[in-house]
C-alpha positions as CSV (number, residue, x, y, z in Angstrom):
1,X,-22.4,-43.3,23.0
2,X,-24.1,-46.6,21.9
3,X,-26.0,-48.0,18.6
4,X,-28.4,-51.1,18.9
5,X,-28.5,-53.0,16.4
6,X,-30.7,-56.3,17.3
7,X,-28.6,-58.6,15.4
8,X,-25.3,-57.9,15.9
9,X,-25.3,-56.5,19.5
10,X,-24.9,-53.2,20.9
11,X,-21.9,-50.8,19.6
12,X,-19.9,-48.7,21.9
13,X,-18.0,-45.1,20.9
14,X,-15.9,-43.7,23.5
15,X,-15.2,-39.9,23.6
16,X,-11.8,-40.7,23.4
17,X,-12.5,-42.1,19.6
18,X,-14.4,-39.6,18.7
19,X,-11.8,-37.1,19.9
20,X,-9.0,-38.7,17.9
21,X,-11.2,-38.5,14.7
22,X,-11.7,-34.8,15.5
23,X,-8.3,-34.2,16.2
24,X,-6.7,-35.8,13.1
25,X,-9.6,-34.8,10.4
26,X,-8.6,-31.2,11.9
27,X,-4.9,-31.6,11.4
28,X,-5.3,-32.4,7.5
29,X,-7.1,-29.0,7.0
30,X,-4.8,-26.4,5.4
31,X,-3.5,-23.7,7.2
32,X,-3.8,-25.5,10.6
33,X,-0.4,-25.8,12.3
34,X,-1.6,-27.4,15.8
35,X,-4.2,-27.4,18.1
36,X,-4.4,-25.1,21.4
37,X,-4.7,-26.3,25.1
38,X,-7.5,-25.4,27.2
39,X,-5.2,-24.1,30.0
40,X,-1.6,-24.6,30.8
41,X,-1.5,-27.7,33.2
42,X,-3.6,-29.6,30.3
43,X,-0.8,-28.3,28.1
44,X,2.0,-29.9,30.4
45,X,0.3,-33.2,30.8
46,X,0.1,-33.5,26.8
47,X,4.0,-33.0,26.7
48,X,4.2,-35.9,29.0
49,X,1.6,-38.1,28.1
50,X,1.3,-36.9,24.2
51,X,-2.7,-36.6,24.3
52,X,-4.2,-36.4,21.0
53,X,-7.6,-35.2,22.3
54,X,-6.3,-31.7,23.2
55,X,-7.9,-29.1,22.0
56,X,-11.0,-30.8,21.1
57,X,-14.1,-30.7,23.3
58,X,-17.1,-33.2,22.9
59,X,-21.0,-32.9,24.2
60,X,-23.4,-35.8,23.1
61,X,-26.7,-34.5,24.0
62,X,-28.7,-37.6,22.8
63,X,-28.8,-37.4,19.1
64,X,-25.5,-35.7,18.0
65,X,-22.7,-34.2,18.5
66,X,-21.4,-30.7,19.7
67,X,-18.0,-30.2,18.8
68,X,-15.4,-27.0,19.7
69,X,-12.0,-27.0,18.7
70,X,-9.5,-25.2,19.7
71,X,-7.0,-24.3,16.8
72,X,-3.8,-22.8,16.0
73,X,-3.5,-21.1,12.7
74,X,0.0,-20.7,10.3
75,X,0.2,-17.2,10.3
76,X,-0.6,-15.3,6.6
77,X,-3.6,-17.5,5.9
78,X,-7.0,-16.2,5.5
79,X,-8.5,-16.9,9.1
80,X,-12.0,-17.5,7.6
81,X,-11.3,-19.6,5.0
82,X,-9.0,-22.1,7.7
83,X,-12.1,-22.0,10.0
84,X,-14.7,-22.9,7.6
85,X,-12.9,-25.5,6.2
86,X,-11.8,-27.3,9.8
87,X,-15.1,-27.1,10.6
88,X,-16.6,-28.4,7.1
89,X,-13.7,-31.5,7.2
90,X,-14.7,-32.4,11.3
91,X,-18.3,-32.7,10.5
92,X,-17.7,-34.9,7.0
93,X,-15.3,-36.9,8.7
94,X,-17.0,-37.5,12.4
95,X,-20.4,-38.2,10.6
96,X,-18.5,-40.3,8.0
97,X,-16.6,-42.6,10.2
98,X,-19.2,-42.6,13.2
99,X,-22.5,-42.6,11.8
100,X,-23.9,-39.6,14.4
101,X,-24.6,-36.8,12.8
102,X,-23.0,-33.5,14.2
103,X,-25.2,-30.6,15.0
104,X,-23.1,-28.1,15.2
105,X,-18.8,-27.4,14.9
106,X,-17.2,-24.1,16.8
107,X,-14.0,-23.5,16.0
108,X,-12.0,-21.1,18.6
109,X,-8.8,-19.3,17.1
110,X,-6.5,-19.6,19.7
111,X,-3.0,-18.3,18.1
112,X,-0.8,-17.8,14.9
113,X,2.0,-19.3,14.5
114,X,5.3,-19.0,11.9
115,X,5.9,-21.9,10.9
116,X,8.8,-21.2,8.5
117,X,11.1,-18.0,9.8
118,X,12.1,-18.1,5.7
């Protein structure tokens, strides 16, 4: 994804940036306790190679951005509420720190999780 701007030059945004914005902005969201794989060898090679992009999935068509993420919930939290707000602090946060505005955010429940057996 690139910006021209005649006077400074031409800015570049990798998906792997935008990925790590998503992936962090969704991590600060109460409730959320991680974020899901999208299929088991992805899930091995973010245990060896710690990936912070998984779970996240990114389509620039042009103008903006499509975003799904793929979320695990802390179990006992109201479902809804978690989703809205992930979704609500990903759009504020990508638009804020990128300048593109997102079209749309669909978060995928993936799992609950304990996170305290207390």
């Amino acid at each position: 994804m690139s910006e021209n701007n005649s006077s400074l030059g031409n800015i570049y945004l990798s998906h792997h940036a935008i990925a790590t914005i998503i992936f962090q902005s969704a991590l600060e969201s109460y409730g959320i306790v991680g974020l899901a794989d999208r299929n088991v060898i992805r899930g091995i090679s973010k245990i060896i190679f710690n990936d912070p992009t998984s779970g996240v999935l990114i389509n620039f068509n042009g103008d903006s951005i499509e975003i799904d993420i793929l979320i695990i919930i802390e179990y006992g939290t109201r479902i809804s509420s978690v989703s809205n707000s992930v979704s609500q602090n990903v759009r504020f946060q990508v638009e804020k720190m990128t300048g593109i505005p997102v079209s749309t955010v669909n978060v995928h429940v993936r799992g609950l999780r304990v996170s305290n057996a207390d």
